[in-house]
Each structure stands twice: as C-alpha cells, then as structure tokens.
N, C-alpha and C positions, 0 to 999 in steps of 0.2 A: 856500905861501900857503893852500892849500884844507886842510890837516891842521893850521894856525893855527887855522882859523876852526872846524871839527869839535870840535874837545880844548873849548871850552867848551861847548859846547852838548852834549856826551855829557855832562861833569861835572856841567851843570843835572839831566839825568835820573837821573845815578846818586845825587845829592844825598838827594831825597826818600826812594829806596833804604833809602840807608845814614842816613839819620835815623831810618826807621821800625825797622831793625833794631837801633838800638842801644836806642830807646826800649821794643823791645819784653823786649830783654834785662834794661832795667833798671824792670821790671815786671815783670818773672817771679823777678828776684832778692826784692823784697819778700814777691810774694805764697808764695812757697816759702818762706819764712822763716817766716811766717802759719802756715802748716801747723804748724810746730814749736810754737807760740804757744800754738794749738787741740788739740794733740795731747792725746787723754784717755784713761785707763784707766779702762775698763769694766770688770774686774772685778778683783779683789786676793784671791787665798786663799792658805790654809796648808795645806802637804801634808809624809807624810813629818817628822814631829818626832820626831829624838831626842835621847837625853842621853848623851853617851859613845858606846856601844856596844851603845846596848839602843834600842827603837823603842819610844815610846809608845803606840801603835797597837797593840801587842803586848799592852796591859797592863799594862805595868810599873806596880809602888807605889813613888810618888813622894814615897808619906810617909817609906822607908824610905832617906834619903839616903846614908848612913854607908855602905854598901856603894857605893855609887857613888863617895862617894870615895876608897875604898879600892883599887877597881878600875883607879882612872886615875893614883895618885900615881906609880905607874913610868913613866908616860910624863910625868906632868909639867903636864897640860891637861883639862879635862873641856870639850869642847865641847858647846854644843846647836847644834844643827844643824835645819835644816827647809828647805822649798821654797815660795818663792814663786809660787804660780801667778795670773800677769797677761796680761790681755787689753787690747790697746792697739787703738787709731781714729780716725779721723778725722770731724771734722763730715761731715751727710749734703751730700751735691753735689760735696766736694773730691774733687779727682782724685787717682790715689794716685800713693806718696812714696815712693821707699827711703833708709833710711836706713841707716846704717854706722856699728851699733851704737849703746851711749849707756854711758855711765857713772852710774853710780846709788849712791845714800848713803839708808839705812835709819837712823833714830833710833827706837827704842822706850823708853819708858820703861823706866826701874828696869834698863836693858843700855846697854856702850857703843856706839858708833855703830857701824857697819859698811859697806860699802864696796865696788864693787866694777866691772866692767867687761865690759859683754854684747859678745861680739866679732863675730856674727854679724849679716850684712846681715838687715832687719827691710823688710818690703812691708806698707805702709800703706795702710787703705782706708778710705771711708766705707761702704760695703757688709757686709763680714766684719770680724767682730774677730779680732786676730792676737794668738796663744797664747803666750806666753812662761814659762818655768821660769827663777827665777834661787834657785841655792843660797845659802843665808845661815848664818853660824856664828859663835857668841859664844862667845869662850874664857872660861870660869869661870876656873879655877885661875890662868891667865895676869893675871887681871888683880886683882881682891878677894874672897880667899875668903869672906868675911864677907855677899857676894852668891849666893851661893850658893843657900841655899835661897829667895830671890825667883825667881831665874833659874830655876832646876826647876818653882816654882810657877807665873810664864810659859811655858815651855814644855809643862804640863800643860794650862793654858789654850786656848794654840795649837791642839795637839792635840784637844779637845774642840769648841772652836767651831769650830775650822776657819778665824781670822781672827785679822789682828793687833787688838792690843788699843787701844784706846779710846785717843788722846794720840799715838800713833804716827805717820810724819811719812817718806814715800818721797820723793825726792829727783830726777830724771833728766835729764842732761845731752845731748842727741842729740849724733850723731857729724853725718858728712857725709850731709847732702840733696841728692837728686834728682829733680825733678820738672820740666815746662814745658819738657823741654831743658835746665836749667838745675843746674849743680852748686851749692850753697850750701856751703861748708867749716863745720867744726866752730868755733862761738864766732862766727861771725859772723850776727846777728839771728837766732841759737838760744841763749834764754837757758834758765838750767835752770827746770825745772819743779817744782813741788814739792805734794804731794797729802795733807791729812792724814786720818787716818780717825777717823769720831766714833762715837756710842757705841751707832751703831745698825751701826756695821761700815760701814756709807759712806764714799766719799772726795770732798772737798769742793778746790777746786783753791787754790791760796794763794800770795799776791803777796808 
C-alpha cells in the first residue's frame, strides 16, 4: 500500500526533471543548427597556381600556350590547378562548434564547376579564425579545348591577384555539428551556404 502511494508522488518530481531536459535538448538542437546558418568565411585566397606542370609563381609566359599543350597531350589533360586559402568563424558570443567536415562546390566563370569534400573535423570559433587549404583543379583538355586560352588567362589572373575573380560563387555544405552537448547530423537544419565574390574580391553571403 505505502510503495502505491510513493510511485506517484516520486513521478510528480521526476516529471518537471524530464520536461526541462527534453526542452533543453530541443533548444540546443535549433540553436546548433543556427551556428551553421551564421557560419562565415573571413577570408578567401589563391595560392599555389599552376597549369599542367609549371607553377605560375615561377614565371611562366602564359602568352606562350602551344607548348603547354604540347606538353600534356600524352597524358591527355592539362589541368590548372591552385589553392584555396579560407578562413571560417563564427559570430562574436557563439560558443564553438565542431564540425565533420563539409562538402563544397566552386563555380567560376568562364570554368566548369568543381567539387569537392573537406574530410577533416573543422573547430569553430567566434574568437580565431580557422585556416583552411582546399585543392581545386580544372581539366582543360578533359573538357573544351577551345577554353583553353580563357582558362590560362584565369589562372594567370589568380596568380597575380591572389583571388578569385569577380562572378565566382563557393558553395559549402557542413557535415555533422557539435555543440551544446548536442550532435546535429548532416542535412538536418544545415542548409548549404553559398558566398559569392564581388569585384572588390569580397564575399557577400547569398540566399
């Protein structure tokens, strides 16, 4: 009779308990989600440009094409190739976030799109910006030779400014969030991000 009468009255206490924990989980699910939302890259450059097998940085005359494709028709490909160097953060006050990787899609003019998947857990802060290198590579030969001498003349660009050009349009997908205690999975209230850059080299954030 006396462990009848206990079993409700502990269940009243544990009630409030387990209300407050579930409400608190399902407020840490949003606002972790938020972070992905918020997520900005502070800075975007270009490092490391070549063509083929020569490094711009070197020098190379890029007036003088005809050897370069001469160079690369036994393998079949003339790639340009270069480095993205991004720095990602958080608004100031957010607490940080790790994140499990992201997937990223590069559109530049006058190239096709390109593609691609950071695999490494990424520590999000509003404090520090976190460093990121992602390789990127446009097959010339693989796709229309007839782009050819654009693609050189952007990659010589690249090289010089040190930035993508003007119209160009990064893409990023985050993987799995964690923050709050709270794991957020990939695709759930992390939609992609998308930043494009204007003509003063700026990235501006885009819906």
């Amino acid at each position: 009779m006396m462990l009848t009468r206990l079993l409700p009255r502990r269940w009243r206490l544990l009630a409030p308990l387990c209300l407050a924990a579930l409400l608190g989980g399902c407020l840490a699910i949003p606002q972790t989600g938020l972070f992905a939302f918020r997520l900005a890259i502070t800075s975007l450059g270009v490092e490391d440009v070549r063509i083929g097998p020569y490094s711009i940085q070197a020098g190379l005359d890029t007036s003088d094409i005809t050897s370069l494709i001469a160079s690369s028709l036994g393998m079949g490909s003339l790639p340009v190739q270069a480095t993205l160097a991004m720095g990602l953060a958080l608004p100031v006050g957010m607490p940080a976030v790790e994140m499990s990787g992201f997937r990223w899609t590069l559109d530049v003019p006058g190239a096709e799109v390109v593609s691609g998947n950071y695999q490494e857990e990424v520590t999000l802060t509003s404090a520090d910006d976190t460093k990121l290198r992602l390789p990127v590579a446009f097959d010339v030969l693989g796709a229309d030779r007839s782009r050819l001498a654009p693609l050189v003349e952007l990659a010589s660009q690249m090289a010089s400014q040190g930035e993508l050009p003007a119209g160009s349009e990064l893409a990023i997908t985050p993987g799995d969030l964690r923050g709050l205690g709270m794991t957020l999975p990939a695709g759930l209230l992390t939609p992609t991000l998308r930043f494009a850059v204007g003509e003063d080299g700026g990235l501006t954030p885009q819906r």
